[in-house]
DOLUMVO-466984 format. One record per residue: x, y, z of N, C-alpha, C, O in turn; residue in three letters. Coordinates in steps of 0.05 Angstrom, whole numbers, plus 32768, in hexadecimal, padded with zeros to 4 digits. Each point is the difference from the previous one (the first is absolute). Example, Ala and Ser with C-alpha at 12.3 -4.5 7.8 and 13.67 -1.06 7.14 Angstrom:
# DOLUMVO-466984
81087F8E809C7FEE8018800080128018800080158000800DALA;7FE480157FE58010801880017FF18016800E800A80168004SER;
//
This chain:
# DOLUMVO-466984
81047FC881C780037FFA7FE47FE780087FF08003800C7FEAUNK;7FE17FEC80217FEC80037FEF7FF6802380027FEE80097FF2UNK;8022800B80237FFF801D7FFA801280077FEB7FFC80127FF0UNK;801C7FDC80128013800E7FEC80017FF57FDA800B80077FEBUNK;7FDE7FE2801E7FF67FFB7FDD7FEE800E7FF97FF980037FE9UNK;7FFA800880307FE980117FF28009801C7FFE7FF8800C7FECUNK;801480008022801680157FEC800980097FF1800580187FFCUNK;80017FC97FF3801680007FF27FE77FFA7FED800780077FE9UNK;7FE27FF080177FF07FFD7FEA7FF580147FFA7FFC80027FE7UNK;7FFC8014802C7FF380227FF5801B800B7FFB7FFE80167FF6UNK;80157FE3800C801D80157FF27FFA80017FE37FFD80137FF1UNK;80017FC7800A7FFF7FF47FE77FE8800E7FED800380097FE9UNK;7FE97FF680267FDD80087FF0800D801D7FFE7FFC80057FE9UNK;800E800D801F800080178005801680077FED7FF980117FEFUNK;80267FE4800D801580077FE47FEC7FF77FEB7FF7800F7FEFUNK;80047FDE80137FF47FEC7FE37FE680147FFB8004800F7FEDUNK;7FE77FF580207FF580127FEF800380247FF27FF6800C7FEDUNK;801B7FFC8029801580197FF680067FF87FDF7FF080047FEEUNK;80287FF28010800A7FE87FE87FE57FFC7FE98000800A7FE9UNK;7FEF7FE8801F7FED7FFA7FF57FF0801C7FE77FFC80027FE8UNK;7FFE800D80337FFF80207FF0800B80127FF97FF580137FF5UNK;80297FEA8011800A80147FFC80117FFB7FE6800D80137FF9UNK;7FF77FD17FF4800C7FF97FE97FF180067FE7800C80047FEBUNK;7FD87FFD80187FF580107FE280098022800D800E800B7FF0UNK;7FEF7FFD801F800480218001802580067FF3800880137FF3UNK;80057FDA8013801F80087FF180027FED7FE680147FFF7FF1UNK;7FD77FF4800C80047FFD7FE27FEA80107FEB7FFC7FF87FE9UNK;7FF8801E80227FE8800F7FF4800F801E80027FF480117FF3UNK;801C7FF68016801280137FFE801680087FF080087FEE7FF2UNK;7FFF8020800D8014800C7FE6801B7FF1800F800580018018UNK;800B7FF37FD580187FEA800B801C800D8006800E80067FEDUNK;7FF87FFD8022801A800780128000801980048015800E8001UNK;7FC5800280018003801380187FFD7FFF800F7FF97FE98006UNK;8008802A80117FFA7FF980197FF17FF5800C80077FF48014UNK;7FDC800E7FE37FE87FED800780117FE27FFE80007FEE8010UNK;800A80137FDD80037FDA7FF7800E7FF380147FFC7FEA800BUNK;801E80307FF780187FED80167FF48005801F80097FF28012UNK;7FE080267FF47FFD7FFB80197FEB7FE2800580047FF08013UNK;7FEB800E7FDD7FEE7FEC7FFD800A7FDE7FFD7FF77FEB8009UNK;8022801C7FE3800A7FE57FFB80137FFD802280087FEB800AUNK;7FFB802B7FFF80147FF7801C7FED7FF1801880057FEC800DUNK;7FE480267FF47FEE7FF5800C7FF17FE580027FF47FF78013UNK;80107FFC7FD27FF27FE47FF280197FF2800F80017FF08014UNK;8013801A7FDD80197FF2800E80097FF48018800D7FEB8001UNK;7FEB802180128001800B80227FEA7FE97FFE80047FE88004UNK;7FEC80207FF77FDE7FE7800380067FE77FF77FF97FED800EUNK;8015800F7FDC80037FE77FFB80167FE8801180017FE87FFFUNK;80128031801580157FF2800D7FED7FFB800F7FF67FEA7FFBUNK;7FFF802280177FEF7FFC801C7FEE7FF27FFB7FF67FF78015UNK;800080017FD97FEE7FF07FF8800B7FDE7FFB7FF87FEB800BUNK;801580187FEA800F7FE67FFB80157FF4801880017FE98008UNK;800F802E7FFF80097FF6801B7FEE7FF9801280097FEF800FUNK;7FDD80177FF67FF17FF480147FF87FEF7FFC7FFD7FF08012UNK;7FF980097FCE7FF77FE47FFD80117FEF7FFA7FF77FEB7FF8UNK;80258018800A80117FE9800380017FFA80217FFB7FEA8008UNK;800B802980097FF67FFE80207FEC7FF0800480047FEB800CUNK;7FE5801B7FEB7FE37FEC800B800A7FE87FF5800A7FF18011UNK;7FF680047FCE80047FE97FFA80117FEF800D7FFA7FE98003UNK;80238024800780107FF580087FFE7FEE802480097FEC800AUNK;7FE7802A7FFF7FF47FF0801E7FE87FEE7FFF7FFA7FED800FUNK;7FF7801E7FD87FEC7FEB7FFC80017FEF7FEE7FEA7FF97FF8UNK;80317FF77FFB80007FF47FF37FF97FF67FE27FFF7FEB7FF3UNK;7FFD802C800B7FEF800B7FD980137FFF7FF4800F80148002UNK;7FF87FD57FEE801B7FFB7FEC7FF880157FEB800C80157FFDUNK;7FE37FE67FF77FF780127FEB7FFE80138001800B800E7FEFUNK;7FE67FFB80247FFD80227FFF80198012800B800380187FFCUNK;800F7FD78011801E800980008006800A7FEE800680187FFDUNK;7FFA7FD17FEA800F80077FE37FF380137FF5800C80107FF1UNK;7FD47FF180147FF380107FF2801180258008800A80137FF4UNK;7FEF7FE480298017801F800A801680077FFE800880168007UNK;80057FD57FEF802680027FFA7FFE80107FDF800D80147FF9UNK;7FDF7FDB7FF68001800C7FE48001801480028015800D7FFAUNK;7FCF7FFF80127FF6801A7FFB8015801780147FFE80187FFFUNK;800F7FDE800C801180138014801D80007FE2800980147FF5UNK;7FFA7FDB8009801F80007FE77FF480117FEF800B80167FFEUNK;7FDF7FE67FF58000800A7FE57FFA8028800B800280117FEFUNK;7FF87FF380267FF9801A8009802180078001800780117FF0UNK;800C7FE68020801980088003800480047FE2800480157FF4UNK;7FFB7FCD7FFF801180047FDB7FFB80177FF88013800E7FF6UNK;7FCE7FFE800B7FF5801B7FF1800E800E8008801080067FEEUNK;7FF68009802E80088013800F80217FFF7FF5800A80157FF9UNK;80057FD6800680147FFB8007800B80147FDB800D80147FFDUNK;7FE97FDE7FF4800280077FDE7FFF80207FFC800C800A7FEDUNK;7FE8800580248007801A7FFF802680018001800E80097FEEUNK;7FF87FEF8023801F7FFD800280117FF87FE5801880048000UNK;7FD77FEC7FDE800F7FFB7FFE8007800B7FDC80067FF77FEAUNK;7FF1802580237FF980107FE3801C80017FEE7FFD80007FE8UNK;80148000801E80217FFC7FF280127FE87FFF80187FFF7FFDUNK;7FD47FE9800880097FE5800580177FFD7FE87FFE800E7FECUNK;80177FE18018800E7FFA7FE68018801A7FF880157FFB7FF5UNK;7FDE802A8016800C80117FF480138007800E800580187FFBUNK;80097FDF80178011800880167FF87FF3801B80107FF88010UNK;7FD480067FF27FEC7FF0801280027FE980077FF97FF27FEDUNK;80107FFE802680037FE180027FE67FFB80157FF58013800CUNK;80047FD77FF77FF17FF2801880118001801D80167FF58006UNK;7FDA8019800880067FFB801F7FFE7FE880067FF27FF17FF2UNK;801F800780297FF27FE980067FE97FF480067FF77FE97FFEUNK;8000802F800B7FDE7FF5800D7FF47FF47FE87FF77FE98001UNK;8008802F7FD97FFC7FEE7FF480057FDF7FFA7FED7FF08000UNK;803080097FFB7FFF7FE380037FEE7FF580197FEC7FF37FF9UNK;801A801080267FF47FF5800E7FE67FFC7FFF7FF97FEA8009UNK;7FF180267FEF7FEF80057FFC7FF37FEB7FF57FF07FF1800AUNK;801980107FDA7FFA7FF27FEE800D7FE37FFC7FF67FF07FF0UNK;801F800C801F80007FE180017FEF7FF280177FFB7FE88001UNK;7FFD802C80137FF07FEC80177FE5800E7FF97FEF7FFF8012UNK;800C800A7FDD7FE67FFA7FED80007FE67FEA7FF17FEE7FFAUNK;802580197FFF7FFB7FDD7FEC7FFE7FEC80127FF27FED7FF8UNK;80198010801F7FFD7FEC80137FE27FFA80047FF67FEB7FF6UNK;7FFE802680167FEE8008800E7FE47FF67FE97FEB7FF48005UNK;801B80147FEC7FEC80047FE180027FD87FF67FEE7FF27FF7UNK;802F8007800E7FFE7FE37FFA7FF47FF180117FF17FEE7FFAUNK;8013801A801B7FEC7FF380147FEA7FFF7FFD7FF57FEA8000UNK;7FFF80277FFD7FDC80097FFA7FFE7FEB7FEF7FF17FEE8008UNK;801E800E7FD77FFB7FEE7FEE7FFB7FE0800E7FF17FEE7FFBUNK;80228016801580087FE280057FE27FF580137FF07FEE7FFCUNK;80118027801C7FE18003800A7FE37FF57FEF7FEF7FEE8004UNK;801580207FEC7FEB7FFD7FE87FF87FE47FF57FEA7FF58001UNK;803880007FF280027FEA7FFB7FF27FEC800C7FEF7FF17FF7UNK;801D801280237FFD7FE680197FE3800280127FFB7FF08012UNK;7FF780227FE87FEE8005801B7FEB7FEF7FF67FFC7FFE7FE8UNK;7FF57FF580297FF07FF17FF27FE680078015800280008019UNK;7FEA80037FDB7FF47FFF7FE8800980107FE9800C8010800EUNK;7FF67FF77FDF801580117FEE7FF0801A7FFE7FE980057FFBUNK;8034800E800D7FF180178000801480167FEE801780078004UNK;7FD680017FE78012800C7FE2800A8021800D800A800E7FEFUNK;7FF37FF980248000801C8005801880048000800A800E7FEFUNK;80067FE1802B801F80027FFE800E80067FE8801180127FFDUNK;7FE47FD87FEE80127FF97FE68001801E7FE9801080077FEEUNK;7FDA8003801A7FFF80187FF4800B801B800E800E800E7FF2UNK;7FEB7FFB802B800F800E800B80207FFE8005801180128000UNK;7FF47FCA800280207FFA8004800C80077FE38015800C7FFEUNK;7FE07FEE7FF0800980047FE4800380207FF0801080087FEFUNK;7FD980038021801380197FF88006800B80147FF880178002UNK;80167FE180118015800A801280147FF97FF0800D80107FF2UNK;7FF87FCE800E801F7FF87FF6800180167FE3801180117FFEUNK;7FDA7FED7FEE800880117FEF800B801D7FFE801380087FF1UNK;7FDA80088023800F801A800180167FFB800E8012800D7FF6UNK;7FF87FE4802280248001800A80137FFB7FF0801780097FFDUNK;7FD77FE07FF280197FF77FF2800780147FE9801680077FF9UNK;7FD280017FFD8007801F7FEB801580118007801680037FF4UNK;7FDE800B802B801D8014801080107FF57FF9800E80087FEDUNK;7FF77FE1802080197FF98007801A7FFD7FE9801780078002UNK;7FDC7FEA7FE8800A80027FEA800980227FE8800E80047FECUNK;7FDF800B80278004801D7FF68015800E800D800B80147FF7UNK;7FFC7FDF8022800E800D8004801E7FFB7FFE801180128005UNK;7FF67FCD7FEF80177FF77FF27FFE80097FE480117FF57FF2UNK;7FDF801C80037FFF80007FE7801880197FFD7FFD80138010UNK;80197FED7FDE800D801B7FFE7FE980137FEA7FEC7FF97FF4UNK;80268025800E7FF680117FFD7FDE800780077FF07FF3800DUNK;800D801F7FE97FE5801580057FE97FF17FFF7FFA7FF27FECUNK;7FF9801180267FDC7FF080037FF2800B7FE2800480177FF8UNK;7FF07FDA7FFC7FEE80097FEF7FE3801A800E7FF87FFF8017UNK;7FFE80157FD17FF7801380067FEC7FF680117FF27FEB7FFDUNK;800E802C801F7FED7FF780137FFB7FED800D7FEA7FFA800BUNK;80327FF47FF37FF97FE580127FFB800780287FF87FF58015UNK;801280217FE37FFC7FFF801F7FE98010800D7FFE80028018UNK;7FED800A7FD27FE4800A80017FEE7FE97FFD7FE98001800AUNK;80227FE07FE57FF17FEB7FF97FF87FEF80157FEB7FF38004UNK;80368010800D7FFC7FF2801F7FF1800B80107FF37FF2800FUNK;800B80227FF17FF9801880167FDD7FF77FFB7FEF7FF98011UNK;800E80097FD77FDC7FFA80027FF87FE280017FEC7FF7800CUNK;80267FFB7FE77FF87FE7800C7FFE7FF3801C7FF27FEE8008UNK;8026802580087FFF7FFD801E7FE4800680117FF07FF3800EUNK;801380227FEA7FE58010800D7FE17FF87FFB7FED80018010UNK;80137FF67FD47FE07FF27FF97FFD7FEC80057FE97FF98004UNK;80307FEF7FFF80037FE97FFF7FF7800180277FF07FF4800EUNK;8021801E7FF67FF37FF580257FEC800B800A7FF77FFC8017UNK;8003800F7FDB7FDD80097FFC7FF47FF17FFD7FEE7FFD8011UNK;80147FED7FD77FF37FF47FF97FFB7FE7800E7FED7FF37FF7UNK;80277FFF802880077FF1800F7FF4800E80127FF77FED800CUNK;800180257FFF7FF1800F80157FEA7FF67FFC7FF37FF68012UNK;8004800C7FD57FDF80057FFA80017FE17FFF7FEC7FF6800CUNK;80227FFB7FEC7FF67FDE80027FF97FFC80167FEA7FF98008UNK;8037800D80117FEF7FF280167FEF801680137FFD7FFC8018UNK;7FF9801A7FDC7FE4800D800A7FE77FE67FF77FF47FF1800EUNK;800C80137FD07FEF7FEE800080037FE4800C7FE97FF98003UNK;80237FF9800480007FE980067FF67FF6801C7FF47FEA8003UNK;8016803180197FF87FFB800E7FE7800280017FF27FEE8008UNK;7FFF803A7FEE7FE780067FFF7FE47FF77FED7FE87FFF8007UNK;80237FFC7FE47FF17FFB7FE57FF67FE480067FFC7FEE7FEFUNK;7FFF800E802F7FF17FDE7FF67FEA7FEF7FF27FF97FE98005UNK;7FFD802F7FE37FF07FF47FF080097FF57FE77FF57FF47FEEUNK;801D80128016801C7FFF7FE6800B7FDE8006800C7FF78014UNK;7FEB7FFB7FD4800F7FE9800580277FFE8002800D800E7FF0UNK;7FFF7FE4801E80187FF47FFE80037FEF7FE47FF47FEC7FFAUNK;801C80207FF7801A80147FFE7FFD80167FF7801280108003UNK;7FD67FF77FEE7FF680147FF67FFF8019801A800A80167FF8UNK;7FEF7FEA801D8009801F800D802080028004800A8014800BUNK;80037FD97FEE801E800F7FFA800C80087FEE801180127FFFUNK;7FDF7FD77FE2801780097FEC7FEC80167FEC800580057FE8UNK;7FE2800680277FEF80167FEB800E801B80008004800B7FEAUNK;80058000802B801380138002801D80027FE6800880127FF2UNK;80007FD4801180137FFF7FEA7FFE7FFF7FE4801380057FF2UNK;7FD57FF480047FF57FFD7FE87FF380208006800C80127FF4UNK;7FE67FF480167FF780207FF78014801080057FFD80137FF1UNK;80177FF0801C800C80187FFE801B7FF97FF7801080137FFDUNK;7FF87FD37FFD801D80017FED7FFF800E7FDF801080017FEDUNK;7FD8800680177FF980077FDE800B80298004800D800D7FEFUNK;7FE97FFB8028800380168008802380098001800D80117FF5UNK;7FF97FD9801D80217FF98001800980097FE9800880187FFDUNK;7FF87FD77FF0801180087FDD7FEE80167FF6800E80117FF4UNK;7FD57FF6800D7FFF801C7FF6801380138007800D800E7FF0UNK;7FF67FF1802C800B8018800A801C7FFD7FF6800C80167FFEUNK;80027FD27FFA80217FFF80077FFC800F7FD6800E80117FF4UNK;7FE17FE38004800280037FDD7FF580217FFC800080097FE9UNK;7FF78009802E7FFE80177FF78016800F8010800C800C7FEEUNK;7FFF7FFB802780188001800C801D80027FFC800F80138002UNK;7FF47FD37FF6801A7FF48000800E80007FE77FFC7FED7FF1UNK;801480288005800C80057FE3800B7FE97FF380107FF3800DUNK;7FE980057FD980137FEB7FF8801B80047FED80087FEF7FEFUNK;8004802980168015800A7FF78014800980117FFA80048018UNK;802180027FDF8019800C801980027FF0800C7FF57FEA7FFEUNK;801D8022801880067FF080187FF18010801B7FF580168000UNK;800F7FD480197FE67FFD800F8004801F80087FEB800D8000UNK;802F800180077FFD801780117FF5801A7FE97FF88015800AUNK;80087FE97FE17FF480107FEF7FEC800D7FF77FFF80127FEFUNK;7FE87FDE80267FE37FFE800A800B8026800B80128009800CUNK;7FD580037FE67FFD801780167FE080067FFD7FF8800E8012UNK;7FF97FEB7FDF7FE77FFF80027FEC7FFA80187FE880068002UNK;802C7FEB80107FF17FED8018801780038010800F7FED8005UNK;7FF4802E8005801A7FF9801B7FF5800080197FF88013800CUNK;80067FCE7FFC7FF57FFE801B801A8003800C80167FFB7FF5UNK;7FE4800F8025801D800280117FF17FF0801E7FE97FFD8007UNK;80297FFF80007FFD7FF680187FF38016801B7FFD7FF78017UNK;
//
């Protein structure tokens, strides 16, 4: 067991810092050329292996938290990836299932964290903010995708970067959290989110058209 956690911990150091560097290089690049989608596939790939392993360790070692911490950041990497898919939502386009599935055992999953949060005592605000915008972005999908007709312009470029920065931005917490131990508790988790959610809406407010409908975007054709 203690060869196959330590394995599974240089897998982890080894996606996670790939990931780590390789998300300013596809967001410093020209958007939905090739640099971007090979780079954003790459972050992608890093962020599964990354997060699947640290749901693996937590899970044999009993890290309630840093589970969730690796469940977020693993969803919101799928949500990004997944929103490429959903450039004609509404226009003929319906939700697969995986969508619903997805996103209801993310709201599950995301209530839990809250409820975690709630109850853990000594009180620890991290949950309540990570669980909270989980439940928020599922419950957004999910509701988008009962919505009739056409996604508003670029909703599915809006997801796509929120996915991707957002579990970026859950990487880099629990980097800092484990490594940063000069960094007081709660502050090396929630500094990441305060500096770079500002980055988040730059990018979605220079990007993301606020006119037409969503598949009408041709300025930014990321493709899968």
């Amino acid at each position: 067991m203690e060869t196959f956690l330590l394995l599974n911990r240089w897998l982890h150091i080894a996606a996670g810092f790939t990931g780590f560097f390789v998300a300013p290089v596809a967001l410093a690049v020209r958007k939905g050329g090739t640099a971007h989608r090979l780079w954003g596939r790459v972050f992608f790939w890093s962020m599964l292996v990354a997060g699947s392993t640290a749901i693996v360790s937590a899970s044999l070692q009993g890290l309630t938290f840093l589970l969730l911490t690796g469940i977020f950041s693993l969803y919101l990497a799928q949500f990004g990836y997944r929103s490429l898919q959903h450039k004609r939502m509404g226009e003929g386009q319906q939700p697969a299932f995986y969508d619903w599935a997805s996103g209801l055992l993310g709201l599950i999953i995301f209530l839990g964290t809250v409820a975690y949060g709630v109850l853990h005592r000594p009180f620890n605000p991290v949950p309540l903010v990570f669980g909270g915008i989980g439940v928020m972005t599922t419950v957004r999908q999910l509701l988008a995708f009962r919505r009739p007709g056409a996604w508003p312009a670029g909703q599915w470029l809006r997801n796509h970067i929120s996915g991707f920065v957002g579990s970026y931005i859950a990487a880099v917490s629990a980097f800092s959290a484990t490594s940063l131990k000069f960094i007081p508790f709660p502050i090396n988790f929630l500094w990441p989110t305060a500096v770079l959610v500002p980055l988040l809406i730059w990018l979605q407010r220079r990007y993301v058209p606020t006119r037409g409908s969503s598949s009408a975007l041709a300025a930014v054709s990321v493709s899968k």
